[in-house]
N, C-alpha and C positions, 0 to 999 in steps of 0.2 A: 521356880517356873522356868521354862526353857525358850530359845528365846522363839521357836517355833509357837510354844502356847500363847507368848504374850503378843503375836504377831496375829494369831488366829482370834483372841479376844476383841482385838481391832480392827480386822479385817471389815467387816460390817462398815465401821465409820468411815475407816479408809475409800471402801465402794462407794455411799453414799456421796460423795467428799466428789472424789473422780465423776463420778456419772453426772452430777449437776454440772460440773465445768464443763464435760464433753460432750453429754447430751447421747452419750453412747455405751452400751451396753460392753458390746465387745470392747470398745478403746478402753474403757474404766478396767473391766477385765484384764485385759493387757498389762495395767496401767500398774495398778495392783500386783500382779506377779513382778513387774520388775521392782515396784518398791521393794518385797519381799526380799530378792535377790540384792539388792543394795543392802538391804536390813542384815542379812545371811553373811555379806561380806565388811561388816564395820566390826573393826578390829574391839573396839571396845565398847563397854554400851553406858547410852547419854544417859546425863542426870533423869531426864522425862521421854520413855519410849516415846507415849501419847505424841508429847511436842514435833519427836524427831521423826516419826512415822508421818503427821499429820501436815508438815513442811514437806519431806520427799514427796508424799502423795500429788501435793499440789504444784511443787515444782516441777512433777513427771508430766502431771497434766496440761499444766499452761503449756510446755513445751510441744505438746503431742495438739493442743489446742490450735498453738500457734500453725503447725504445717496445716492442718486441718482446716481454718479459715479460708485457705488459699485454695483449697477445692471449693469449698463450699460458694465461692465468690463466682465458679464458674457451674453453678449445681446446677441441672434441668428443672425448672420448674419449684415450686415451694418447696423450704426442708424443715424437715419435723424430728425432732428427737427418736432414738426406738426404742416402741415402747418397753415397762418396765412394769411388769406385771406383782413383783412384792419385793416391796420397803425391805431391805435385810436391817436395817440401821431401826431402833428406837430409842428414843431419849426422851423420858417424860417433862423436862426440863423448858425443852425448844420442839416439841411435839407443836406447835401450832406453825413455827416458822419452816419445821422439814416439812408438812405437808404443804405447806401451800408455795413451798418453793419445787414442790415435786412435780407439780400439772406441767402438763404440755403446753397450757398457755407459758405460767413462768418460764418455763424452757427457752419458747420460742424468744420471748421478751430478753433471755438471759445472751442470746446470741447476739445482741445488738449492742451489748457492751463488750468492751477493749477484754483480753483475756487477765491483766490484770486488778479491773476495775469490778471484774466477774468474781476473781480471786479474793479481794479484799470486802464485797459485802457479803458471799455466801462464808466466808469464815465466821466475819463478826456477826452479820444480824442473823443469821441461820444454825450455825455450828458456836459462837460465843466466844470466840476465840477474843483476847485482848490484842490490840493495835500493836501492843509491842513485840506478841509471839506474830504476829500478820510481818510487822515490819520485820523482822530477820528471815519468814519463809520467802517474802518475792523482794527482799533486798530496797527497801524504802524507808525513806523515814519515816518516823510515828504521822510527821504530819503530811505527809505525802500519803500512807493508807487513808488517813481519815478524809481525805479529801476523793480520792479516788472510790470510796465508801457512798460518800456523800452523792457525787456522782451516780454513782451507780442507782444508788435508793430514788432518786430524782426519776432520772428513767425508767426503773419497774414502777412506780408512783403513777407515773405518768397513762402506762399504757395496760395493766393490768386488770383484771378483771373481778369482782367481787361473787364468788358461787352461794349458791343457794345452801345456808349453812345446814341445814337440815338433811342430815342423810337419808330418813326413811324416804322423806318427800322425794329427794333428789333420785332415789332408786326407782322408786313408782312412779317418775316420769321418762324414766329411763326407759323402766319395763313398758312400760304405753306408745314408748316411739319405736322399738325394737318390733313389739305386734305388730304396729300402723303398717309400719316398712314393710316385715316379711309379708302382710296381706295387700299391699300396695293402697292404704288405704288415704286419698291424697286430701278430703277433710278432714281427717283426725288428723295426720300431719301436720299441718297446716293452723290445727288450733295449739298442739306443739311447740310450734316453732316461730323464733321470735319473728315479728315483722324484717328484721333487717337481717335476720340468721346468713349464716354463711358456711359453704361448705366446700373442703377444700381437700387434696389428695398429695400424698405424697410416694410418687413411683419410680423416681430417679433414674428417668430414663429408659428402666426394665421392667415395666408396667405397664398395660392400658391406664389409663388415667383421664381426668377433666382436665379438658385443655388448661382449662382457667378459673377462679375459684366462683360458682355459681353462690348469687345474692338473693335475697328474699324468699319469705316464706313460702307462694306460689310456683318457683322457678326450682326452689331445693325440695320441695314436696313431689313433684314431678319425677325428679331425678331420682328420689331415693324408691316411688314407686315401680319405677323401670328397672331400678340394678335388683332390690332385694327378692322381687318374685321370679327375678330371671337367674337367681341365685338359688332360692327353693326351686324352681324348675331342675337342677340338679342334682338336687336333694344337699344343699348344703345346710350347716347347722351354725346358728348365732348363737356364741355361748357369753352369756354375760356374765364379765369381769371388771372389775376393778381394775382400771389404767394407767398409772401415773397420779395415782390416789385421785380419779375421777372416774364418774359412770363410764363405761364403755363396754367393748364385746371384740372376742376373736370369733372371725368369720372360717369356719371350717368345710374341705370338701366331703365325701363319703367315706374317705380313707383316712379321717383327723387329719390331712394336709393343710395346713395354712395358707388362706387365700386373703383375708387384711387382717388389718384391728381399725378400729375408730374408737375416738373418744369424744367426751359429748360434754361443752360448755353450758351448763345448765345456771341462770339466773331468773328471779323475780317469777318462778315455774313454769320458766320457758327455756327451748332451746338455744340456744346464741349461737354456737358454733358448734362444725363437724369435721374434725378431722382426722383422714383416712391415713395409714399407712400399707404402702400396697407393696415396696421396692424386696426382694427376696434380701437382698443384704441386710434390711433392716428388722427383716421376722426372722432369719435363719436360728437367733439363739433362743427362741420360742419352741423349734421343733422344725419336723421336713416340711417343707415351702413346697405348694402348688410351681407349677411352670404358669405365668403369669397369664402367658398367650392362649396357652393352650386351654386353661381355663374359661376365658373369653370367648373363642371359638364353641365348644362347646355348653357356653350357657347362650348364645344367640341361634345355635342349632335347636336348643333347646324349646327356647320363647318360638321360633318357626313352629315347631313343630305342636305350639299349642294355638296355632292360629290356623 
């Protein structure tokens, strides 16, 4: 096998690997081709590709993690992972722990740990990795990962969210709040969505967006019946998809241009959370991006022109 095949066997893991640290499609991407090109340039090859692939991944990535923090300290407004429309990675092994480390909730929760302490529990409780191959990829002792692990787990513990384990149900209430919306319909909504739902946007400064993340079921039902018929007013199209291994949908214009995605926190058969991603850097490797503005302008021409 060459060492191009056994690098494309693991590529997948590799991604998988990268995107949950960065939270970024493109960076992971990035991230990825230079491990490749490290791989391409070691003179001779390690006892364990797997091992030695799956340390560069992670060291490329804390590193790229680390400048990355330091924007995001100064982001406009909420920041949301981009989305990730399919899993390339499966392991029927830790199939419970990739998915529920994939959502956008995990994500968001995964930013609030140190990039190390990110590092040391998506190896071990997510990908299986033992403490001792953890401790030689970010340079700690055994008992310095396990603690930094321990950490870690405390925190997603803490703030994570338990989803409605049922798929069919979770898609059929999916499909029920996608209706509501596109026909602005604000009681169905409203029986939808939890009491304390919330719904929140992420447009990084080159987007119209919510000032600020709108609470409760009478205040987000509102909201969602104003954007989404002002959004058929242009003939755009809700295509539902699967987001971060959760309900969600890309919002399309007449031209398949991408105008968001949201994904949809669904518990106990209610909505919990809504969160949009609106910012073109963050939909770009989806396909060709709406002009954000222009968008906007024209769905409020639109809504006038139905009054």
């Amino acid at each position: 096998m060459t060492r191009l095949d056994e690098f494309e066997q693991l590529r997948p893991m590799l991604f998988a690997i990268s995107y949950r640290i960065l939270g970024s499609v493109t960076e992971a991407e990035d991230a990825v081709q230079e491990c490749w090109l490290r791989w391409d340039a070691t003179p001779t090859r390690p006892a364990s590709t797997k091992a030695f692939l799956s340390a560069t991944i992670t060291r490329i990535s804390i590193d790229v993690l680390r400048s990355a923090r330091v924007r995001r300290e100064t982001y406009p407004g909420p920041w949301l992972p981009e989305p990730l429309l399919d899993e390339p990675y499966q392991d029927p092994e830790h199939a419970a722990e990739l998915a529920d480390s994939l959502s956008t909730a995990a994500l968001v929760l995964l930013e609030r740990l140190s990039p190390l302490e990110r590092a040391a529990f998506l190896l071990h409780d997510v990908f299986g990795f033992g403490f001792d191959e953890i401790s030689t990829t970010i340079d700690r002792s055994v008992p310095a990962c396990k603690q930094l692990a321990v950490r870690a787990r405390r925190h997603m513990a803490e703030g994570r969210p338990r989803f409605t384990a049922d798929r069919a149900q979770r898609d059929a209430l999916a499909a029920r709040f996608v209706d509501a919306s596109r026909h602005g319909d604000v009681d169905e909504l409203k029986q939808l969505l939890a009491d304390d739902v919330q719904a929140m946007g992420d447009a990084g400064g080159k987007a119209p967006a919510l000032a600020h993340a709108v609470s409760g079921s009478t205040n987000v039902a509102r909201v969602l019946a104003n954007l989404f018929p002002a959004l058929d007013a242009i003939g755009a199209t809700i295509e539902q998809r699967e987001i971060n291994g959760q309900p969600g949908a890309v919002v399309r214009d007449q031209g398949q241009r991408i105008i968001n995605t949201f994904t949809l926190d669904i518990l106990a058969g209610r909505v919990q959370t809504i969160r949009f991603v609106l910012s073109p850097d963050k939909l770009a490797h989806l396909g060709e991006v709406v002009d954000p503005w222009a968008i906007a302008d024209e769905t409020r021409r639109a809504m006038r022109g139905r009054h």
